[in-house]
C-alpha positions in Angstrom: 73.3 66.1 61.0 75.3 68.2 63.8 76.3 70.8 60.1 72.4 71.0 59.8 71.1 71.4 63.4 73.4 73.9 64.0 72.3 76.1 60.5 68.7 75.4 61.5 69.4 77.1 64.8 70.9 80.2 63.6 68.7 80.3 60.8 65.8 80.2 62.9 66.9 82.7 65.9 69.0 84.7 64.0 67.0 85.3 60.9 70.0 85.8 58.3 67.5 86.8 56.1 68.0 89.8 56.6 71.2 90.1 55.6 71.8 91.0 52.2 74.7 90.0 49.7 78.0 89.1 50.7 80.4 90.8 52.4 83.7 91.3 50.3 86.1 91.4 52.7 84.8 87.2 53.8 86.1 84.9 51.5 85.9 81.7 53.9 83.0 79.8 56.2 82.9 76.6 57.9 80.6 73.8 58.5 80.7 71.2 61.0 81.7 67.3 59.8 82.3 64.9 62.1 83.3 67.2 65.2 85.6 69.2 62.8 85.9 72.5 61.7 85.9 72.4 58.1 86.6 75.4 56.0 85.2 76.5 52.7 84.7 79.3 50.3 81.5 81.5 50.7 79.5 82.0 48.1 76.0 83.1 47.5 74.6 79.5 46.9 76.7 78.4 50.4 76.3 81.6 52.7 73.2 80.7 54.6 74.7 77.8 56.0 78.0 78.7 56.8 79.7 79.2 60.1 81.9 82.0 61.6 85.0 79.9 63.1 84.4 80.9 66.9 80.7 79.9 66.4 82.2 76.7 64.9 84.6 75.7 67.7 81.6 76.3 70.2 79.2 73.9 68.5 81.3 71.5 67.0 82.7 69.0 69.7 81.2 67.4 72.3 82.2 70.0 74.9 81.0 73.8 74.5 84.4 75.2 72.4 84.7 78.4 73.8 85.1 77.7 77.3 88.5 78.2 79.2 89.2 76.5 81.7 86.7 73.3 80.7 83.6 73.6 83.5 83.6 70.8 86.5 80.6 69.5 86.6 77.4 68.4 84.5 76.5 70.7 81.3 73.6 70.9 79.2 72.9 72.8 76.1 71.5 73.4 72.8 72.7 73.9 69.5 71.5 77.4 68.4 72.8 81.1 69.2 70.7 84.5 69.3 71.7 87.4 68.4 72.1 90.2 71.7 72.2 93.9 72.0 75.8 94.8 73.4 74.3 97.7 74.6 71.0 96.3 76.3 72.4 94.4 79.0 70.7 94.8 82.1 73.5 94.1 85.4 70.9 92.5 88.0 73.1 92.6 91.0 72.0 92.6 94.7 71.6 96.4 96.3 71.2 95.6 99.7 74.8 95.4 100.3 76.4 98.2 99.9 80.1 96.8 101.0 79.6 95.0 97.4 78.7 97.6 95.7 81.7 98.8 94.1 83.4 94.6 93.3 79.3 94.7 91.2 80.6 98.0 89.5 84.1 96.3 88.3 82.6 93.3 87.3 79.9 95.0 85.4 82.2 97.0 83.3 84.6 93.7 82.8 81.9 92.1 81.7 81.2 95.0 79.1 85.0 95.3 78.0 85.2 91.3 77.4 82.1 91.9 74.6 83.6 94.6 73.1 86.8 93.3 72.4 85.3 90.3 70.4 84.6 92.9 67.6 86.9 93.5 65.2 85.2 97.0 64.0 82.9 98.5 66.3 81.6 100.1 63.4 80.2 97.4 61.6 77.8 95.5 63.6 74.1 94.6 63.1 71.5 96.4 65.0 69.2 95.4 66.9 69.1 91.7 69.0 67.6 90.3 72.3 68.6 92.2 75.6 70.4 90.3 78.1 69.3 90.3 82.0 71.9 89.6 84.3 70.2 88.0 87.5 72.8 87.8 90.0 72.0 85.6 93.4 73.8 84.7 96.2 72.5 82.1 98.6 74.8 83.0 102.1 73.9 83.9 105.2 73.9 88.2 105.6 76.4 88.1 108.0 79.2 87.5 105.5 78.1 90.9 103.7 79.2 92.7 106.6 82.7 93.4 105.4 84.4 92.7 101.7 84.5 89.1 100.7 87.9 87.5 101.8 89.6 84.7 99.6 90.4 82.2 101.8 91.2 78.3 101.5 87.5 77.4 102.8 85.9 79.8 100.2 83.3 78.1 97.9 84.3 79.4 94.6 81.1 77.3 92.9 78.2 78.6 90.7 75.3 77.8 89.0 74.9 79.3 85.1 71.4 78.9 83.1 70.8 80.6 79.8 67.3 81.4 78.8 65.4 83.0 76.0 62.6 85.1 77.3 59.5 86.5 75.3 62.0 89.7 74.3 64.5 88.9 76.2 67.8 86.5 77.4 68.1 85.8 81.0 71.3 84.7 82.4 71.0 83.6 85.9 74.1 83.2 88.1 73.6 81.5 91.4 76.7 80.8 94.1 77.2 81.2 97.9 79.9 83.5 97.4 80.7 86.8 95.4 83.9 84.6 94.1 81.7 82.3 92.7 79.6 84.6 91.0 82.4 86.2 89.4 83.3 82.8 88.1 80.1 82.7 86.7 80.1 85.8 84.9 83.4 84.8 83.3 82.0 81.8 81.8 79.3 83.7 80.3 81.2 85.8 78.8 82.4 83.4 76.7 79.1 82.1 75.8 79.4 84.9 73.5 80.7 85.0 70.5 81.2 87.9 67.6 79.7 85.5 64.4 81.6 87.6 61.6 79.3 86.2 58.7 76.6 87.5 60.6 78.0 91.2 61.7 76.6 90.4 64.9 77.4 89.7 68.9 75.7 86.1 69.5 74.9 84.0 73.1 73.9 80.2 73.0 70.8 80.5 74.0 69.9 77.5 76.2 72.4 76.5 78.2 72.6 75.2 81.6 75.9 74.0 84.1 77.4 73.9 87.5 80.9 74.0 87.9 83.3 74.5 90.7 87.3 73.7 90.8 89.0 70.5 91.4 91.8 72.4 93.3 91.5 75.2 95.9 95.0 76.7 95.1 95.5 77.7 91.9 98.5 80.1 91.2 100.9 82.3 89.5 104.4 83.5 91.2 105.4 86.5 90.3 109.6 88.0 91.4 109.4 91.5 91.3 112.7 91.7 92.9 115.3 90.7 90.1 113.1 93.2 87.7 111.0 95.2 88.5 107.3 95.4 86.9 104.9 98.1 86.8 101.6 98.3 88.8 100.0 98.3 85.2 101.8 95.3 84.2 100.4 93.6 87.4 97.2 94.5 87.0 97.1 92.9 83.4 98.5 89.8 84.7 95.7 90.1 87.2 93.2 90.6 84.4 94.5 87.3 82.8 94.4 85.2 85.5 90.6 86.5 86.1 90.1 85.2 83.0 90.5 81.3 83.3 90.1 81.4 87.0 93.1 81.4 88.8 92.6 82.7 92.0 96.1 83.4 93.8 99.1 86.0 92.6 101.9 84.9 95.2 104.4 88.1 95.0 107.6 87.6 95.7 108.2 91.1 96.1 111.9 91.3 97.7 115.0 89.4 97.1 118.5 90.2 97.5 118.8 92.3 94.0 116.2 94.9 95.8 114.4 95.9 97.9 110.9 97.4 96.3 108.5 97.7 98.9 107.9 100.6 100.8 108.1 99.9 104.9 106.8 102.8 106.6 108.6 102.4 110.1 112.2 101.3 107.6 112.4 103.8 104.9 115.9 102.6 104.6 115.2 99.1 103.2 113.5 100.7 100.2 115.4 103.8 100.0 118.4 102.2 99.6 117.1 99.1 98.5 115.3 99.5 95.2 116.8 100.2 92.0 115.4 103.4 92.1 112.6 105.9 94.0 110.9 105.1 90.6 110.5 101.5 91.1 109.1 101.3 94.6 105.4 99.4 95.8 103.9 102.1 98.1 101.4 101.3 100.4 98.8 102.9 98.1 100.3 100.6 94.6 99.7 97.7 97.2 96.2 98.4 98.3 95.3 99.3 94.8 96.8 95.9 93.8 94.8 93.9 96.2 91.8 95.3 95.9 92.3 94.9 92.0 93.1 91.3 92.8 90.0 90.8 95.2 87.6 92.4 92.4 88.7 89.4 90.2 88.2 86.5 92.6 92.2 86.6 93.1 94.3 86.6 96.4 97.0 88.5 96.2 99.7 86.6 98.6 103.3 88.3 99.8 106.1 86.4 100.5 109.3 87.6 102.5 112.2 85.0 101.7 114.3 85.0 104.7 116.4 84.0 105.7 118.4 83.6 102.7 117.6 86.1 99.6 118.2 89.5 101.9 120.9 91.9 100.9 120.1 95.6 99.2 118.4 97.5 101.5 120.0 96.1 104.6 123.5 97.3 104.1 123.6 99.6 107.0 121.8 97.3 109.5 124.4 95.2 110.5 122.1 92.2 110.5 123.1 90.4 107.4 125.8 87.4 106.3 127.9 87.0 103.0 126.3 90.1 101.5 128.0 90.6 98.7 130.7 87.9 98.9 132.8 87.1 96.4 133.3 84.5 94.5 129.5 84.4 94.5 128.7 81.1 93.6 131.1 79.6 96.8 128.1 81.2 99.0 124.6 81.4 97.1 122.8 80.2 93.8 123.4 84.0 92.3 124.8 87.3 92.8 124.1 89.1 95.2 124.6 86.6 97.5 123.0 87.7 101.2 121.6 86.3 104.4 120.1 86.9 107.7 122.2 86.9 110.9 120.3 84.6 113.0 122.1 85.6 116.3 121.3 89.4 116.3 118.1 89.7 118.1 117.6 93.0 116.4 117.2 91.9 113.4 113.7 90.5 114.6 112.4 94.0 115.3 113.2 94.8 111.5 111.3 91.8 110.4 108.5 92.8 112.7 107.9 95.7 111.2 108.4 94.1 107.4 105.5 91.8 108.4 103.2 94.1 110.2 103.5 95.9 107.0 102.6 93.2 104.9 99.7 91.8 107.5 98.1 95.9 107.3 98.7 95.6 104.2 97.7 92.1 101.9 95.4 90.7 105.2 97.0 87.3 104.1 94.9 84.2 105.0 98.3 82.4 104.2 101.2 84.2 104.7 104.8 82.9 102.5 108.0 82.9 104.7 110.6 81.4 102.0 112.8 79.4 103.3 114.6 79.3 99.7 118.1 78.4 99.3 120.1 79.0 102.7 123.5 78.1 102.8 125.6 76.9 105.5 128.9 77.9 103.7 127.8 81.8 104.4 126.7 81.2 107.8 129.8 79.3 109.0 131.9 82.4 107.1 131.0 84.7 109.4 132.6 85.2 112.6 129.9 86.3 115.0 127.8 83.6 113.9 129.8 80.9 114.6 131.4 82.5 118.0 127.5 82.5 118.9 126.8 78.9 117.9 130.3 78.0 120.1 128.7 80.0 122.7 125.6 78.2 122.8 127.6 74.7 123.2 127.2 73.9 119.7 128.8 72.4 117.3 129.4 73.3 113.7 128.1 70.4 111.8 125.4 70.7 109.5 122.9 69.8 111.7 123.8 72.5 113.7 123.3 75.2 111.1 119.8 73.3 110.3 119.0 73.9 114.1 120.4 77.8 113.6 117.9 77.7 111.0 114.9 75.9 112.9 115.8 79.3 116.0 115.7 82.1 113.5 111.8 80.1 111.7 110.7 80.1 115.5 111.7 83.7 116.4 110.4 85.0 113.1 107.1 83.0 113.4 106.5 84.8 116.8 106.9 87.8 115.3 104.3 86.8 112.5 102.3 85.9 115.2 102.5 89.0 116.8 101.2 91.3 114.4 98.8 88.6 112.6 96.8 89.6 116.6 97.6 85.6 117.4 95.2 84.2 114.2 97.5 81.5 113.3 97.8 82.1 109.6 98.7 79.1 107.8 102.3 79.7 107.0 104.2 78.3 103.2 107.9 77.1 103.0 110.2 76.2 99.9 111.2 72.7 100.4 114.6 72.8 101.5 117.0 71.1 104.2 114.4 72.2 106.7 111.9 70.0 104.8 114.5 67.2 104.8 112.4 63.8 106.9 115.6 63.8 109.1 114.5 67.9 110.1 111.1 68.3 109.5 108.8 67.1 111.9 111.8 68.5 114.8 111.3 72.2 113.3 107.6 72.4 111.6 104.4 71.8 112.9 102.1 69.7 109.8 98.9 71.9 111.2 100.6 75.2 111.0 102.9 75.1 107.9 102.2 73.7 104.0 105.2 72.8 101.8 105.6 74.6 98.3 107.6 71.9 95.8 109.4 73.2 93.5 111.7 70.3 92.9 111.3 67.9 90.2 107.7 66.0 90.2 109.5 62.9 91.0 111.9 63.8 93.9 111.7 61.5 96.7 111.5 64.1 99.2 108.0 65.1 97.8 106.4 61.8 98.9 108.4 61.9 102.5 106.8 65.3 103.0 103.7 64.0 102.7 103.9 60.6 104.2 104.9 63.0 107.6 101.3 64.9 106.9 101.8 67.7 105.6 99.7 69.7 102.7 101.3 70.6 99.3 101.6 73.3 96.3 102.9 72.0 93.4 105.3 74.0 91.4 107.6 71.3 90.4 110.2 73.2 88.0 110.5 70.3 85.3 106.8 71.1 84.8 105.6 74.7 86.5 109.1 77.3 86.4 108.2 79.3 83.2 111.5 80.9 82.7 113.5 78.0 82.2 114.9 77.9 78.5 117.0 80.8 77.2 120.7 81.6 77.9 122.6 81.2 81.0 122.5 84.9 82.4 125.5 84.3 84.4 127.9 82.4 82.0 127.8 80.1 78.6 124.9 77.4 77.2 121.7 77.3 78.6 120.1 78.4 81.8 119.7 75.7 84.3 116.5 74.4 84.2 116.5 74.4 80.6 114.9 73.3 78.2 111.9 75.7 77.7 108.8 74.5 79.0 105.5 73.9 76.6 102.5 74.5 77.4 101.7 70.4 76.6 103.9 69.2 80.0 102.5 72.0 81.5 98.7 70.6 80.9 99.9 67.0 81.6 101.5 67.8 84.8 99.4 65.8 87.4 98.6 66.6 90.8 98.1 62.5 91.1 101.4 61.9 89.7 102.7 64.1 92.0 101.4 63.0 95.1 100.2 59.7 94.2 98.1 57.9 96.6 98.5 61.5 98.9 96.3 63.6 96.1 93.5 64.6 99.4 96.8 66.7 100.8 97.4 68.7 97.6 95.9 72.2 97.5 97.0 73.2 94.7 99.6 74.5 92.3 101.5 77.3 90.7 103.2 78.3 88.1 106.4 80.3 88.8 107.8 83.6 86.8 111.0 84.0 88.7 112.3 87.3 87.4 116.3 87.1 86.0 116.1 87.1 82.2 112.0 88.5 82.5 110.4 91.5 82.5 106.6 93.4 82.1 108.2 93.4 78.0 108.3 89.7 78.2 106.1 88.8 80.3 103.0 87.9 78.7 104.5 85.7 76.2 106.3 83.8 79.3 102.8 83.3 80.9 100.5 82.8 78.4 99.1 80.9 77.1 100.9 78.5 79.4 99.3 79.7 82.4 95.8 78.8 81.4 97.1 75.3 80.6 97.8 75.6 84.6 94.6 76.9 85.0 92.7 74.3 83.7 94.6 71.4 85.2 93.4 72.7 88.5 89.9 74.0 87.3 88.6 70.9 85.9 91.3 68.1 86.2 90.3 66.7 82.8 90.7 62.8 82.4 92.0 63.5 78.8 95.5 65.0 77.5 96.6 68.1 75.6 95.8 66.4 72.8 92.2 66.5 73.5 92.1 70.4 74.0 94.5 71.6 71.7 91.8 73.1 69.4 90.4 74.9 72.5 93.7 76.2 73.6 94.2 77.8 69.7 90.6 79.6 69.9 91.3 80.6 73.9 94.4 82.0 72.4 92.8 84.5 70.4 90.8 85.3 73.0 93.7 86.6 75.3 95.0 88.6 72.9 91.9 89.9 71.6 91.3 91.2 75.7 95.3 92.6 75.4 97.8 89.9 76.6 100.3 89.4 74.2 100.1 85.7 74.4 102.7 83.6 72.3 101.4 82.0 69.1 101.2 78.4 69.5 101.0 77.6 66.0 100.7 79.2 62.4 96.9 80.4 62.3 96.5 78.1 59.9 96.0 75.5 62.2 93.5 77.3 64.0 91.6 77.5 60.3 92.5 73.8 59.8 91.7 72.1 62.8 93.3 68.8 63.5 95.1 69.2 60.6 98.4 70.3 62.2 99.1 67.6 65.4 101.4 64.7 64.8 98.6 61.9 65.1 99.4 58.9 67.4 101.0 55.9 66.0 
C-alpha cells in the first residue's frame, strides 16, 4: 500500500507521462516494502512506478527521510512530491527592516546553492514545474529590528514550516519570532527537496506541515586554531556545515601556547612574534568577516583565551610568563611548549586587558570562554619570583595555595573582562579543572556568573559534584565528544591518549541524561571538540563529519531511539554533505546506502 500511494502521488502531480523511454545511463529503481528501500532493475514494464533512492528514503519510514537533524515537535504530511522550477522561486522576505536586509540576501542565495548542488548535471533537467513562494514571517516586537539579531542563550531559535500547493504555485510559509528561527526553517526546507533522477527533475513534498525547535540551547563545535592553523575559507566551510544540521555555536580557541594567531591591535608583538608566520594571522577584518558569516547562519561564533596555562609564543619578551619552554616538557605541562601566566606581575593584567577588549570589539560575546585548561603547580612553584611572592604574602606552598594563586589571577582577570565587557556581566565558561574541584569551587566561582565545560569522562564523579553545587553544564565529555582521539601518539610510540577513535554511534548515543542524571534542567548543551595536534583544514572535514551531525541531532531533537534507528538517515544525510562540498567520511560501502538495512549487525 505505502509502494502504491506513493506512485499514485507522483504519478498524479508529476505527470511522468511525459517522459519518454528510458534513460540509459539508469539501470536501477526502488519501491517501498515494508518501510524499506528495495532496489530493482528498470525496465519499461517497471519504470512508471519506480522510485529515485532520495525520494525513497523521504517516503518510506515513518519519519520524513531527508531531514537532518530529526524535527522536535509534531509533523504532518502527505505522500506525494511536485515537480518545482529551480529557477522560479520567489524569496518573500520582510523589507521594512533594512538592518536584515543583507542576513535575507545570504540566506536567499544559500538556499539557491543547496538546490543546485542536488543535481548531478545541470544540463539535464526537465523543464518546466510549479514556482515556489517563499513567505517569510516573523512575529517579534519592532524593537528587536533595530540592530542585527544577536545569538544569545534566551534566543528562540523555533519555527513554524507549512508546504502548500497553490492554483500555479507552491507556498512555503516560514513563521518564528526570530531571524534564527527562520533560518532554521529555511534549512529544513531545503531538504524537502529532492533531485528524483528517474524523473530529471527537482521535486518538494507538497503538503507538509511541522513545528520544531531544539531540545538544547548550546549546541557546539570547538575548533584549536592554535596548534595548526586553518584558513578563513576552511572556517567558513565548517561554518556552512554546521548551518546545515543546526548547530549554532563555533567556540574558537584561537591561541595556545604553539602560537599566537590573532592580531591585537594595541600588542602587535603577541602576533608578530607569536604566529607561525605573518601569513597565518586572524586580522580584525578575517574576524569580523568570520562572525558575521557565522551570524548569517544562525551560528555564534565564541573566542576563548586559555589562561592561565596554554600561553607561551608571542609573550617571550614580556616577562610575564612561567616554565615557557621548559624542559623536560612533560615534568611541567601536558605538551610542548609548555607555558604559563605569572600570576604576581600585575602587568600582565594590562596585556590581557587589551587581549580581551579586542575580543569583546571584536566577537560581542554573550558568553565569553576564559580556559582554565591544564595549570600546573609544578611550573608555578619552579619559578622563583612566584614563590618569593606567595612567601611574601604569608603563604604557604601547598597545593591549596597555588589553587588560591589561581582563584587571585581568575578574580583580577575577570575585572578586567569586566571592564571592557562596560560592566554587562557576561556569563563566563571554565574547563573543569582543580578550580572546579567541590573542595575549591564554590570559594573561587560564583554558580550565577560562571558555567562549567566537561570534558572529562561522562562518568567522572566530579561532573555530578559540579552540579549538585548549582552550577550549569556543556558537555564535551572526551570518551564521547573529542574528535581527534584515535591515531598515533604525536609525541612518542602507540596510540594517542584518548584513543581509540570515536564513531559516530557513541557519538549519537551520548546522553545529556546520562550525563547529568537527575540534573538534565542545568545542562545547556554540548560540543564536540577538534583540538588541533595531528588535524588540519586537509583533515578536517573527515574528523567532523559526519560525526558532528550525529552531535547535532542529539541536541536538536533528543530522539528516544538509538543509532540504530537513524542509521539509514545518517547514509542519505551523508550524501548530502558532500554533495554541498564537505568531504565527509564514508560510513559505509554505498552499497548499503542502495541496500538499506541490509548492512547492520541485527540485535540478538
Amino acid at each position: 500500500m505505502a509502494a502504491f500511494s506513493i506512485f499514485f502521488g507522483l504519478v498524479f502531480v508529476a505527470n511522468t507521462c511525459l517522459i519518454l523511454g528510458l534513460p540509459e545511463d539508469l539501470v536501477y529503481g526502488y519501491e517501498c516494502i515494508e518501510n524499506n528501500c528495495v532496489k530493482f532493475e528498470l525496465n519499461e514494464a517497471n519504470w512508471n512506478s519506480a522510485l529515485s533512492l532520495p525520494v525513497c528514503y523521504m517516503l518510506c519510514s515513518d519519519s520524513i527521510g531527508t531531514l537532518w537533524p530529526k524535527p522536535n515537535g509534531n509533523v504532518k504530511h502527505e505522500t506525494y512530491l511536485l515537480h518545482i522550477a529551480r529557477s522560479n522561486i520567489l524569496f518573500n522576505a520582510p523589507t521594512d527592516h533594512p538592518q536584515y536586509a543583507h542576513l535575507w540576501q545570504v540566506n536567499e542565495k544559500r538556499f539557491a546553492k543547496i538546490l543546485e548542488n542536488k543535481l548531478p548535471n545541470k544540463e539535464i533537467i526537465k523543464k518546466g514545474g510549479y514556482p515556489i513562494k517563499i513567505l517569510i514571517n516573523i512575529d517579534s516586537d519592532n524593537s528587536e529590528f533595530q540592530q542585527l539579531p544577536k545569538l544569545t542563550l534566551n534566543t528562540d531559535e523555533s519555527y513554524k514550516l507549512d508546504v502548500t500547493k497553490g492554483d500555479n504555485y507552491i507556498l512555503a510559509d516560514i513563521r518564528a519570532t526570530t531571524f534564527f528561527g527562520i533560518r532554521h526553517g529555511l534549512e529544513t526546507l531545503s531538504q524537502l527537496i529532492v533531485y528524483d533522477d528517474i524523473r530529471r527533475e527537482l521535486q518538494i513534498l507538497a503538503n507538509v506541515s511541522l513545528s520544531d525547535k531544539p531540545a538544547f540551547k548550546w549546541r557546539g563545535i570547538l575548533l584549536d586554531t592554535a596548534r595548526n592553523f586553518y584558513s578563513v575559507k576552511a572556517i567558513k566551510r565548517t561554518l556552512d556545515a554546521m548551518a546545515s544540521v543546526k548547530l549554532n555555536t563555533f567556540h574558537w580557541h584561537i591561541i595556545d601556547s604553539q602560537s599566537f594567531p590573532m592580531e591585537v591591535k594595541t600588542q602587535p608583538e603577541l602576533y608578530k612574534i607569536g604566529a607561525y608566520s605573518q601569513r597565518k594571522v586572524y586580522t580584525h577584518e578575517d574576524i569580523t568577516e568570520i562572525v558575521e558569516y557565522g551570524r548569517a547562519r544562525g551560528i555564534r561564533v565564541m573566542p576563548e583565551f586559555d589562561a592561565p596555562a596554554h600561553v607561551g609564543e608571542g609573550w617571550q619578551h614580556k616577562n610575564m610568563t612561567a616554565c615557557f619552554k621548559a624542559k623536560p616538557w612533560q615534568n611541567y605541562c601536558v605538551e610542548p611548549p609548555c607555558g604559563q601566566l605569572d600570576p604576581t606581575v600585575d602587568d600582565m593584567y594590562s596585556v590581557l586587558q587589551d587581549i580581551y577588549q579586542d575580543m569583546f570589539d571584536l566577537f560581542d560575546p554573550d558568553v565569553f570562554h576564559m580556559g582554565g585548561d591544564e595549570v600546573s603547580f609544578t611550573c608555578w612553584n619552579s619559578t622563583k619570583s612566584i614563590i618569593n611572592w606567595m612567601v611574601g604574602m604569608g603563604w604557604e606552598l601547598k597545593t591549596s595555595d597555588f589553587v588560591h594563586l589561581w582563584g587571585h589571577f581568575q578574580m583580577e582577570a575577570m575585572r578586567r573582562v569586566d571592564y571592557v565587557a562596560k560592566q554587562k556581566q557576561v556569563p563566563i565558561i571554565l574547563w573543569t579543572s582543580k578550580l572546579t574541584d567541590p573542595a575549591h569551587i564554590e570559594k573561587y566561582l560564583n554558580k550565577k556568573r560562571y558555567f562549567i565545560q566537561i570534558w572529562t569522562r561522562h562518568d567522572d564523579p566530579q561532573v555530578l559534584d559540579i552540579l549538585k553545587h548549582g552550577f550549569q553544564i556543556i558537555v564535551s565529555n572526551h570518551d564521547a565528544l573529542y574528535f581527534d582521539c584515535g591515531g598515533p601518539n604525536w609525541v612518542g610510540e602507540g596510540n594517542n591518549w584518548c584513543s581509540p577513535y570515536i564513531g559516530w554511534q557513541k557519538v549519537y548515543d551520548n546522553r545529556m541524561e546520562v550525563v547529568a542524571k537527575q540534573y538534565i534542567s542545568q545542562v545547556l548543551g554540548a560540543e564536540a571538540a577538534v583540538w588541533s595536534e595531528q588535524i588540519d583544514e586537509q583533515n578536517l572535514d573527515q574528523r567532523l563529519w559526519p560525526r558532528a551531525s550525529a552531535l547535532a541531532e542529539r541536541l536538536w531533537s533528543n530522539p528516544s531511539g538509538n543509532w540504530r534507528q537513524a542509521e539509514a538517515r545518517m547514509l542519505l544525510h551523508r550524501e548530502n554533505l558532500v554533495e554541498n562540498g564537505i568531504a565527509a567520511e564514508p560510513l559505509q560501502p554505498e552499497w548499503c546506502l542502495q541496500n538499506e538495512k541490509e548492512c547492520p549487525v541485527l540485535d540478538a
